[in-house]
N, C-alpha and C positions, 0 to 999 in steps of 0.2 A: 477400517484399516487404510485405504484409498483417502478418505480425508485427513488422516490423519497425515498422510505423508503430503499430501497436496497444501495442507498446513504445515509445517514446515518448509515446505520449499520456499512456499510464500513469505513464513517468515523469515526466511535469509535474506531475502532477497529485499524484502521490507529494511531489516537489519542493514545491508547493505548502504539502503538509501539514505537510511535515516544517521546511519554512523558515518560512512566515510564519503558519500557520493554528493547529495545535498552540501555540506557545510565547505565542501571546497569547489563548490562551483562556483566560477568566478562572471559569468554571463547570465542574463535575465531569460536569454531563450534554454540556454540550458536548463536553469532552474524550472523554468516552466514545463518543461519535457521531464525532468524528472519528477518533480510534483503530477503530475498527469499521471506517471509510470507506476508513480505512489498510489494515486486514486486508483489506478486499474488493479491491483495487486489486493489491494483490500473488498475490492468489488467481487472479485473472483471470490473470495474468503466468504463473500456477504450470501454467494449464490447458492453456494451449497452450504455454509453450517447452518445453526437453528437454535433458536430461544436468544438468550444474552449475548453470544457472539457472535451472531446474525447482525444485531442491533449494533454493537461497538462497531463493529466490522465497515456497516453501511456509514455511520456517522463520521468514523475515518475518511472514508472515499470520499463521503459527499467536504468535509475540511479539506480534504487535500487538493480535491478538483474547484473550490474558491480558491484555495490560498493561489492553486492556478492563473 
């Protein structure tokens, strides 16, 4: 139940980044603070799920902190 909600949250907020906060940022440092915020967010996801979306989870994080 806990992950589940902790899933969730995360994905809002992933949601967030990836819909409206990323594509209108107009600065390189911003971008990179939120790509970073990206990787953290799916990192978190990585630490506690297990099996497949353990895996996606981490492969996110680790893209999101290069695209960094």
């Amino acid at each position: 139940m806990i992950e589940k909600e902790l899933t969730e949250v995360c994905q809002k907020i992933l949601d967030l980044l990836n819909d409206a906060l990323l594509p209108n940022c107009e600065s390189n440092e911003g971008s990179v603070f939120l790509l970073k915020m990206k990787g953290d967010y799916y990192r978190y996801i990585a630490e506690y799920a297990s099996g497949e979306q353990k895996d996606m989870a981490a492969v996110q994080a680790e893209n999101s902190y290069q695209q960094a």
